[in-house]
N, C-alpha and C positions, 0 to 999 in steps of 0.2 A: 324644641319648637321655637323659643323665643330669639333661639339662633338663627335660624331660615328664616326669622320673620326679617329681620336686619339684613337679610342680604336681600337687594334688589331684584336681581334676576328669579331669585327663588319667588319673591312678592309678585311679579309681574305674571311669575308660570301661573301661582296658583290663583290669581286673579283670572288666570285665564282660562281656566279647566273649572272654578266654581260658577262663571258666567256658563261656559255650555252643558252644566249638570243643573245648574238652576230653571234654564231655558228648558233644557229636556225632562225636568219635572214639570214645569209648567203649562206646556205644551195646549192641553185643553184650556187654558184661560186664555193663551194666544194667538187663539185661530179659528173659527169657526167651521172652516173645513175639515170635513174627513179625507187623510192623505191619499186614499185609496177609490175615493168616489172622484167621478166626474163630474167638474164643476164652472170650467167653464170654456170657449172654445180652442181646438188646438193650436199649440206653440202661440197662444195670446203672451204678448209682451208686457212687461212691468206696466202696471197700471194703480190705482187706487184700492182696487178691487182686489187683484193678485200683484201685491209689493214684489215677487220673485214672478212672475208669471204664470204661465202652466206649461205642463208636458205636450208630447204628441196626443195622447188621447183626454187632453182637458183639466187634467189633476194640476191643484194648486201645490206649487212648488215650493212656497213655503212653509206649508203644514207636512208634505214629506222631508222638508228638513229636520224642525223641529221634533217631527215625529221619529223619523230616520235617528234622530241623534241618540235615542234611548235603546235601539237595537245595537248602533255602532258601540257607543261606551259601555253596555254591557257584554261585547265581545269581545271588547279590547281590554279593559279590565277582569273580565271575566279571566281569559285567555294571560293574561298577565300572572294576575293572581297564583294562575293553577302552575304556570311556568316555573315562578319562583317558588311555589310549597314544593314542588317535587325536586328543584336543583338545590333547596336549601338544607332538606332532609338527608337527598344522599351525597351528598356535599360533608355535613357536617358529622353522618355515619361514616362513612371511605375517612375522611381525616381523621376523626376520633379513632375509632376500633383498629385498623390498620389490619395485617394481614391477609387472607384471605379474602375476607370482606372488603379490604378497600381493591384486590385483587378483580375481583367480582366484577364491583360498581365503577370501577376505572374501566375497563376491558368494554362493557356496553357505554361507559360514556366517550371512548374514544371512538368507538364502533358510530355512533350517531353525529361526532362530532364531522367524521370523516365525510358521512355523506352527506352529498349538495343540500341546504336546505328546502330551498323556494324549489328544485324540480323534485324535490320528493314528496311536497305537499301538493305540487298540481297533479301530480300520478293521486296521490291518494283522492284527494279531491275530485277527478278525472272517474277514479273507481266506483267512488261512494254514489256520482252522477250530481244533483241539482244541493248542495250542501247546506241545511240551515242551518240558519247563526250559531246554535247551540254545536251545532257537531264542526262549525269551523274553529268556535273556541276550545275543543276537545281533539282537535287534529293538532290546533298549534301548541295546545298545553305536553301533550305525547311525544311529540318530535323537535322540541325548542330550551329542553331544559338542561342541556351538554355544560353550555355555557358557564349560566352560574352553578354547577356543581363543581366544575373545574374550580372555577374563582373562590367558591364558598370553600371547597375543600382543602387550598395552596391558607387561605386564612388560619382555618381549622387546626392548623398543621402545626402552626407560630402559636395561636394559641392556647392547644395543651401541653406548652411546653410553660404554661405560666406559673409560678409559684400558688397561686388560687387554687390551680384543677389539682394541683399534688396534692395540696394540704385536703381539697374532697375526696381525692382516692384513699391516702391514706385515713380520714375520717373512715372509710368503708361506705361512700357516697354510690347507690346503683350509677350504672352508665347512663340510662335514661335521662334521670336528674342532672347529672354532669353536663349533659349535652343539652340542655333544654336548659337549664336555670346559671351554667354555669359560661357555656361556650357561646350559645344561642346571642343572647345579649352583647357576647365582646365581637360579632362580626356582622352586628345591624345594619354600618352602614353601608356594609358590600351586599347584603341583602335588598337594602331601600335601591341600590343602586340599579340590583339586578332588576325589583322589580319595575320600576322606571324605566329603562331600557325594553326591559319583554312589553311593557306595553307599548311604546314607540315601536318595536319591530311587529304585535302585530296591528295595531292601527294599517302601517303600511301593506301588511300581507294580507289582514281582510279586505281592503281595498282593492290590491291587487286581483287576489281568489274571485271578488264579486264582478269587477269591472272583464273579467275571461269568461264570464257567464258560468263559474263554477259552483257559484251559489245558488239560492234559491231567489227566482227574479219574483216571485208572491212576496217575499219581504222587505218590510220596508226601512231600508239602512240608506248611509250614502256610498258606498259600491253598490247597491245594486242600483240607484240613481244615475253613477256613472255608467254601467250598463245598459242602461235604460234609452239614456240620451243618446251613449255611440252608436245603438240597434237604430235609433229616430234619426241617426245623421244630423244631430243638432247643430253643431256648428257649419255644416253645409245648407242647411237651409235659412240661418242667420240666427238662430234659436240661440246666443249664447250663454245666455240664464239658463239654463237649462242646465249645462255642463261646466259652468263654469261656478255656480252656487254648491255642488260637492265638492270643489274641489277646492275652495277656499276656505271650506268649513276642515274639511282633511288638514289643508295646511296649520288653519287655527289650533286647531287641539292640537297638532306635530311639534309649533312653537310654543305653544305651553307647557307641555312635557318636556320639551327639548332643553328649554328654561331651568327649568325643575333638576332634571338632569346638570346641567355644570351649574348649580349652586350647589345640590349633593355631595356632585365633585369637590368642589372648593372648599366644603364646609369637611370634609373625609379628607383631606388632602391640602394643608393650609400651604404648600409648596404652588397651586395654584390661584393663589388670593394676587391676584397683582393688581388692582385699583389699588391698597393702601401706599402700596411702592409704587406706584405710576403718581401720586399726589406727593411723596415725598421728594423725586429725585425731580418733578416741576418746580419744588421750591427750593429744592438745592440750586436747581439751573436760574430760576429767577435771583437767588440770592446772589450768585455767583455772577450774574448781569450788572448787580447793583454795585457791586462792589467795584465791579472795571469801571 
């Protein structure tokens, strides 16, 4: 931890995801509208009264953000979460046991890897018809998890081959143990990685799902905000508060996580560290100035 506190980019992510989980807790302390009541006239523009304005039918824009935020990061983490428990497990089953079993879980995970992502979540989502958050995080957790089982399981691979896992087999160490107390921990941070990543990918696909109306337009996130506004023609009637306040809240938490993500990297992978070499070979060249 006190590794990612020293890298920058890592400081800046996670400044920037505990400001919109701090916000999104706070929510009732900072707004005395209810996101979902009408409160005051349509498409009113930034004012004292409504800091973000309101919607087509009068709802204060910034209490469905605030409020919105607690539906989006609970999908996107949610959805994140579920991604990486399911590619971390058969990731590190397929690599450990081998045979059959890794026969098995390879075969459905190349099968899911193959097909398109994003049009096979809008058919389902298309199926299911108006999708609450809950079943958009349970669509992407089911059909997202190819990924890090691959990555998890190429680790998995390297790693029981370590002097560690022998000396637990031959202890007579169960396989469960091995895999959980043994392997589990030596491929963390391609897990932290994965899970970083599955939430940036669905951040962007609940967004997507919400903004095709494939969601549920009763709830209150920011897709279906952007939804909301493109049905109102918000930017054609000059409404740009409107459409344009999800979608700098989307980008916010993208570049916070986004953050998160290559300090990860760099901290997993010290071939990526290039500030300390970028400060070194400026005082080579300064030195080298001095000297002509």
């Amino acid at each position: 931890m006190k590794t990612l506190l020293r890298n920058r980019k890592a400081l800046v992510g996670l400044v920037i995801i505990a400001f919109i989980v701090l916000v999104a807790i706070a929510a009732p302390l900072l707004t005395q509208y209810d996101p979902a009541a009408r409160t005051g006239r349509p498409h009113q523009p930034p004012s004292v009264d409504h800091i973000l304005g309101t919607t087509r039918i009068g709802q204060d824009v910034f209490a469905r953000l605030i409020y919105g935020a607690r539906t989006s990061l609970a999908v996107d983490f949610g959805a994140g979460l579920l991604i990486t428990l399911v590619g971390t497990a058969l990731g590190i089953i397929s690599g450990y046991r081998g045979g059959k079993t890794d026969e098995i879980i390879s075969f459905f995970t190349n099968m899911v890897l193959v097909v398109p992502n994003l049009p096979l979540l809008l058919v389902l989502a298309a199926f299911i018809g108006q999708a609450s958050p809950l079943v958009i995080a349970l669509i992407l957790g089911a059909t997202s998890w190819a990924w890090g089982a691959r990555v998890t399981r190429a680790e998995t691979l390297s790693v029981k081959q370590k002097d560690f896992v022998k000396s637990a087999e031959m202890m007579g160490e169960p396989q469960w143990r091995i895999m959980t107390f043994e392997i589990f921990p030596n491929v963390i941070s391609i897990v932290g990685i994965n899970f970083i990543g599955s939430v940036i990918f669905a951040i962007i696909t609940e967004a997507t799902l919400e903004f095709l109306g494939l969601g549920d337009p009763r709830a209150i996130s920011w897709g279906t905000m952007l939804y909301n506004a493109q049905k109102a023609s918000a930017l054609s009637v000059g409404a740009w508060w409107d459409i344009l306040t999800p979608c700098f809240a989307l980008a916010f938490l993208g570049i916070g996580m986004s953050l998160l993500n290559f300090a990860v990297d760099e901290i997993a992978n010290p071939r990526l560290r290039t500030g300390n070499h970028l400060k070194r070979w400026s005082l080579l060249v300064r030195s080298g100035e001095g000297r002509l």
